[in-house]
FILUMLUM-474132 format. One record per residue (C-alpha): residue number from 0; x, y, z. Coordinates in nm, 3 decimals. Layout:
REM residues N
(kollum NUM, (X, Y, Z))
...
END
This chain:
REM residues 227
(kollum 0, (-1.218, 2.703, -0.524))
(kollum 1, (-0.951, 2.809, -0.315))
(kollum 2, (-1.051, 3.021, -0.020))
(kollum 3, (-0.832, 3.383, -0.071))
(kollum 4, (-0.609, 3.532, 0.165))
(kollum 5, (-0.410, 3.873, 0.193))
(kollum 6, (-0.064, 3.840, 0.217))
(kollum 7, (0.168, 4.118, 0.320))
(kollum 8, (0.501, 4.109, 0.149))
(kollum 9, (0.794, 4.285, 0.218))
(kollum 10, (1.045, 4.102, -0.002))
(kollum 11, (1.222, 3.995, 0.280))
(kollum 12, (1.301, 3.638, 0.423))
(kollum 13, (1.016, 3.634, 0.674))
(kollum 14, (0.740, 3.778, 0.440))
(kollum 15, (0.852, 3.528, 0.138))
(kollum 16, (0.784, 3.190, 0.413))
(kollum 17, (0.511, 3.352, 0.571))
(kollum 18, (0.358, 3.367, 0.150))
(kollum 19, (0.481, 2.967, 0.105))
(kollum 20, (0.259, 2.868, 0.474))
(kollum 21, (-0.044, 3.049, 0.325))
(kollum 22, (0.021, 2.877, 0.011))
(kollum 23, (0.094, 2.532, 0.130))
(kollum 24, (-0.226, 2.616, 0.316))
(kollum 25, (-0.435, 2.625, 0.039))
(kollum 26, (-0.476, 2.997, 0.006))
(kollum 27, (-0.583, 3.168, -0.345))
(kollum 28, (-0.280, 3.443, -0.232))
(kollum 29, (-0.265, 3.801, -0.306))
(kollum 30, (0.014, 4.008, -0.220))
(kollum 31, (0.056, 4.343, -0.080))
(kollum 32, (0.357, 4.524, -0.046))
(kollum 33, (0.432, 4.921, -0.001))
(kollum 34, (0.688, 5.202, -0.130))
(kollum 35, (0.657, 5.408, 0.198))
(kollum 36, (0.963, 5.618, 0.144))
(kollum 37, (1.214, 5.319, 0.252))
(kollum 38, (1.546, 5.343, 0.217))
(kollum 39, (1.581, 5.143, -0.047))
(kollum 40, (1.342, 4.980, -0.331))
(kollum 41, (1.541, 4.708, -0.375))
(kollum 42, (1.280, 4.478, -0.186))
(kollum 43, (0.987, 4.590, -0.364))
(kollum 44, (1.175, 4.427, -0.676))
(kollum 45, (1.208, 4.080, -0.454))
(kollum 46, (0.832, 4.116, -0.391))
(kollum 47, (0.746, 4.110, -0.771))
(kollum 48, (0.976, 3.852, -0.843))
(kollum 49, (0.876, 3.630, -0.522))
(kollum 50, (0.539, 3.717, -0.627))
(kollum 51, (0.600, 3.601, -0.969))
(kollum 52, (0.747, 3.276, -0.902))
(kollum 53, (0.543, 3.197, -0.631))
(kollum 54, (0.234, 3.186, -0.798))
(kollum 55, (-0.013, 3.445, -0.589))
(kollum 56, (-0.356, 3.575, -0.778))
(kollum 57, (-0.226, 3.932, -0.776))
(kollum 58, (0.075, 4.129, -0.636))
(kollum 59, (-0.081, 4.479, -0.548))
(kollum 60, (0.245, 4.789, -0.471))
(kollum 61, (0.060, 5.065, -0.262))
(kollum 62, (0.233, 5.414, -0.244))
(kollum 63, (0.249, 5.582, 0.053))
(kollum 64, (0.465, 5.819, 0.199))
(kollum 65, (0.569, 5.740, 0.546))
(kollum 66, (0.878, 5.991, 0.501))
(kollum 67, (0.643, 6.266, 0.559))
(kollum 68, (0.695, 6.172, 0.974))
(kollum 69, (1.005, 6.029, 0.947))
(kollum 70, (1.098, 5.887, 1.326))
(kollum 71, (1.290, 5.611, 1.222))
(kollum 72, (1.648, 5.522, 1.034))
(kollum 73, (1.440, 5.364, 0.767))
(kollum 74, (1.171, 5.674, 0.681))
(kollum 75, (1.469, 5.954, 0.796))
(kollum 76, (1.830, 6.075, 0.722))
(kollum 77, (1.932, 5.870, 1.051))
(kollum 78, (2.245, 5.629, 1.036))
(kollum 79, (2.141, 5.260, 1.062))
(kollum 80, (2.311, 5.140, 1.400))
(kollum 81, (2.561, 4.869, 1.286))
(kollum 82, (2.793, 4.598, 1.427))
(kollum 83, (2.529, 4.536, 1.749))
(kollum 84, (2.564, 4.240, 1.974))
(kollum 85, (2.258, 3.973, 2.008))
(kollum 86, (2.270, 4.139, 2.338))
(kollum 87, (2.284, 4.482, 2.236))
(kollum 88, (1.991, 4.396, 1.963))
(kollum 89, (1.786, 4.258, 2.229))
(kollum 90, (1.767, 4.626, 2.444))
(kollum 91, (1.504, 4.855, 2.417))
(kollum 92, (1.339, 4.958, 2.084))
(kollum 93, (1.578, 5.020, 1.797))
(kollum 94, (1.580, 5.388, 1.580))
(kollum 95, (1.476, 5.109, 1.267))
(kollum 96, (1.145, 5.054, 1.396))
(kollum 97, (0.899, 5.281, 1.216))
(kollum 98, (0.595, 5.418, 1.417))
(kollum 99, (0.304, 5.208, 1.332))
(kollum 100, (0.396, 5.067, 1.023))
(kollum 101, (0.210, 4.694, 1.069))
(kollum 102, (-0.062, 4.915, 1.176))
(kollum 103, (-0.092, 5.071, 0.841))
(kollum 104, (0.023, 4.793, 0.677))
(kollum 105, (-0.260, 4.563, 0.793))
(kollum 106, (-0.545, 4.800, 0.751))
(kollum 107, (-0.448, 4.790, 0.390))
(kollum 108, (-0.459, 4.430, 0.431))
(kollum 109, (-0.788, 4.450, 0.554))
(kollum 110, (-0.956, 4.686, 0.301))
(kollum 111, (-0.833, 4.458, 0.033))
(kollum 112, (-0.973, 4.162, 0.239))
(kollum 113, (-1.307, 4.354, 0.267))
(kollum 114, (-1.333, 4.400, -0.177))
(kollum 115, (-1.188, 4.051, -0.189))
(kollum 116, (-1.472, 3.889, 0.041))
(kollum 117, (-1.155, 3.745, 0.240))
(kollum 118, (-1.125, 3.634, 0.609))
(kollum 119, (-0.746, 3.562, 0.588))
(kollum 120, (-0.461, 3.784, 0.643))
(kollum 121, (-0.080, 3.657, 0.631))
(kollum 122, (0.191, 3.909, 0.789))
(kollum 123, (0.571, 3.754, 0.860))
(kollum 124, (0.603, 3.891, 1.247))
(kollum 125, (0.816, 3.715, 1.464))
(kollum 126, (0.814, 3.755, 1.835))
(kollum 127, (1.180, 3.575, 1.888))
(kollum 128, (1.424, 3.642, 1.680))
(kollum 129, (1.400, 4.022, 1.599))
(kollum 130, (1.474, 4.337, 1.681))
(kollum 131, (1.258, 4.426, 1.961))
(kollum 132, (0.973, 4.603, 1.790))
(kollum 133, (0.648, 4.612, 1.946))
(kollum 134, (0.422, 4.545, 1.619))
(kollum 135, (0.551, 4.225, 1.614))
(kollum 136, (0.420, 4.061, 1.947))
(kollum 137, (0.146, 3.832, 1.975))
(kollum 138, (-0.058, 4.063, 2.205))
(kollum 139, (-0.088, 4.333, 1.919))
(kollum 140, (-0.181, 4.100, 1.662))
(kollum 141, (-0.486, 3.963, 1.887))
(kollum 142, (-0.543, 4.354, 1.948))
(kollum 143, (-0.558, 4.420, 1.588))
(kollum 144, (-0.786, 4.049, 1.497))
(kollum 145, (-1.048, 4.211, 1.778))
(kollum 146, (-1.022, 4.537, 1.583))
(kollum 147, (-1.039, 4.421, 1.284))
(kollum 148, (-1.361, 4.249, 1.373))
(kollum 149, (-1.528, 4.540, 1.536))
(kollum 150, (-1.442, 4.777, 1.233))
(kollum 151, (-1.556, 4.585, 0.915))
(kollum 152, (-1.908, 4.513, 0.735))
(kollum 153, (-1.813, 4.140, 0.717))
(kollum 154, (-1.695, 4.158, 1.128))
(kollum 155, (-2.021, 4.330, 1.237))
(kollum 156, (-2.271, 4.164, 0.969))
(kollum 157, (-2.127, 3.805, 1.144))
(kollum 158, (-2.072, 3.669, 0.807))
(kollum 159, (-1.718, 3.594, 0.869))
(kollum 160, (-1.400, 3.612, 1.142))
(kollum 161, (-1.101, 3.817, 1.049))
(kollum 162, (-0.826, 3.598, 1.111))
(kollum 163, (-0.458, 3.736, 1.126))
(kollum 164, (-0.261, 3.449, 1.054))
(kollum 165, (0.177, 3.483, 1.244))
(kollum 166, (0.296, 3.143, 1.141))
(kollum 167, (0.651, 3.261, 1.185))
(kollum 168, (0.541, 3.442, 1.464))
(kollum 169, (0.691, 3.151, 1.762))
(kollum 170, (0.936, 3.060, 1.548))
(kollum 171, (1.368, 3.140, 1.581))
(kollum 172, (1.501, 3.279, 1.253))
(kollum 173, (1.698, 2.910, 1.218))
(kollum 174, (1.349, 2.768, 1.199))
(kollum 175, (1.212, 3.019, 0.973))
(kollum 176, (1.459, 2.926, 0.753))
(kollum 177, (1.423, 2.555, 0.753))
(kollum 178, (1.057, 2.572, 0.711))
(kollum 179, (1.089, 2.776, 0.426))
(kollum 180, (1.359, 2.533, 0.237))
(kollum 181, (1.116, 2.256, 0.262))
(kollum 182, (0.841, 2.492, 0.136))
(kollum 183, (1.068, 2.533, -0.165))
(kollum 184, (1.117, 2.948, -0.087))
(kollum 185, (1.431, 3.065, -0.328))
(kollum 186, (1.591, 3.297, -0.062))
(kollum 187, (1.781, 3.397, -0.320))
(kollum 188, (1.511, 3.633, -0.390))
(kollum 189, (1.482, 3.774, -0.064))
(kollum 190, (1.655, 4.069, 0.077))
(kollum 191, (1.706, 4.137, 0.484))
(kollum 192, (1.915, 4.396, 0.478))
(kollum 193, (1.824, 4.790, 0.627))
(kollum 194, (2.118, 4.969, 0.431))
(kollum 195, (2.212, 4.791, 0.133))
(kollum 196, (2.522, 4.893, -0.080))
(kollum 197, (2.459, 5.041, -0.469))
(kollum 198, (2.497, 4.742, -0.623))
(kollum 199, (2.282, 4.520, -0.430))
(kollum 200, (2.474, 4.308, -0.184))
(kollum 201, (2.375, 4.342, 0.185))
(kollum 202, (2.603, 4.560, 0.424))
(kollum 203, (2.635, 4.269, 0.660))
(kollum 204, (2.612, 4.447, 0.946))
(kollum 205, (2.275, 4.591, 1.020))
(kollum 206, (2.045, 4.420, 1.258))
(kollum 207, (1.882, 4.232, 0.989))
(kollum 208, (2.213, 4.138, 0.835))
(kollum 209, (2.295, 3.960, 1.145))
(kollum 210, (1.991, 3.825, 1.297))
(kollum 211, (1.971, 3.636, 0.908))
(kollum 212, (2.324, 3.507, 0.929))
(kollum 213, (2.281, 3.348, 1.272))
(kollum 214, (1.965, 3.186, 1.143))
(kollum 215, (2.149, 3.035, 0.813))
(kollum 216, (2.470, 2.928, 1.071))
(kollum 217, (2.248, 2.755, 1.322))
(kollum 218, (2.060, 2.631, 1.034))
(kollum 219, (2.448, 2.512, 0.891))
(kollum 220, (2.339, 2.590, 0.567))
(kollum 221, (2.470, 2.878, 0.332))
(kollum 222, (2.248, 3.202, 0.244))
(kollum 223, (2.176, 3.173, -0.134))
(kollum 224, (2.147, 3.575, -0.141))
(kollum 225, (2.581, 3.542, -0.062))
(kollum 226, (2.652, 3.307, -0.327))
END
């Protein structure tokens, strides 16, 4: 029987290789992704249909509310900075970041883990090619793992390690990519984008926009989500 393992997913390029890894790993996957008050639910509908095709257990959608602090252009009537440089991405903490949200997200992860009787938890972060937020960095993740370990039954009983599992997390965006292609991810599926027209289609623009077309262009292969 396959051993299980949490998997946060967003519905976004990262999350949906970071699901096909745990997968190709051997994982008995279930999924876990959130309607916080984001902009947008379009990615909660690429979760369920990632989820679906991609074969997890169970795809779990918790509801919370992060709106209620607002603090960032994704939880807040702020304007999604557009048309930055690499350079201008790589500065300082952009108003998209939203306070503590892998911090919440994971100690979902982990209470699931705890009813599941799972060690294993899968979150997308990538410590290259992003936008400079802090919750994505190596250091917090081995912060959190210690944490984790101190503040469950399973971590203090010593019947089993918490393990948070970044494969993407040394990884460009380019490599991301490629890794998910021969993991047989339908990016199709996926959506990057912060600030997504009505009818779907990605502005282009937004951090996320761009840091995903430079990984399909030094990749040299087209983004199925354009087609």
């Amino acid at each position: 029987m396959n051993k299980p393992a949490v998997v946060l997913l967003s519905g976004g390029l990262d999350s949906a290789t970071a699901l096909a890894v745990a997968r190709h790993e051997g994982y008995a996957c279930h999924a876990l992704s959130f309607r916080y008050g984001q902009r947008h639910s379009l990615e909660l509908t690429c979760a369920e249909r990632l989820a679906r095709r991609m074969g997890v257990v169970e795809h779990k959608i918790a509801d919370i509310d992060l709106r209620l602090f607002g603090g960032s252009a994704l939880t807040a009537d702020i304007d999604v900075p557009k048309d930055r440089s690499t350079d201008q991405m790589g500065e300082g903490i952009p108003i998209t970041y939203v306070p503590a949200r892998n911090t919440i997200f994971l100690s979902f992860a982990l209470a699931w883990a705890e009813v599941l009787g799972a060690s294993d938890l899968f979150i997308g972060v990538n410590a290259l090619d992003y936008s400079g937020y802090p919750d994505c960095r190596p250091e917090y993740i081995a912060a959190f793992e210690r944490m984790a370990n101190l503040a469950t039954r399973a971590g203090v009983e010593g019947a089993t390690r918490i393990v948070v599992h970044t494969p993407l997390i040394h990884m460009t965006k380019a490599q991301i990519i490629r890794t998910g292609l021969d993991l047989g991810v339908d990016y199709k599926l996926t959506i990057s984008c912060y600030d997504p027209h009505k009818d779907g289609h990605p502005c282009g623009l937004c951090d996320a926009c761009r840091l995903r077309e430079k990984g399909f262009a030094e990749l040299g292969v087209p983004d199925p989500a354009l087609a």
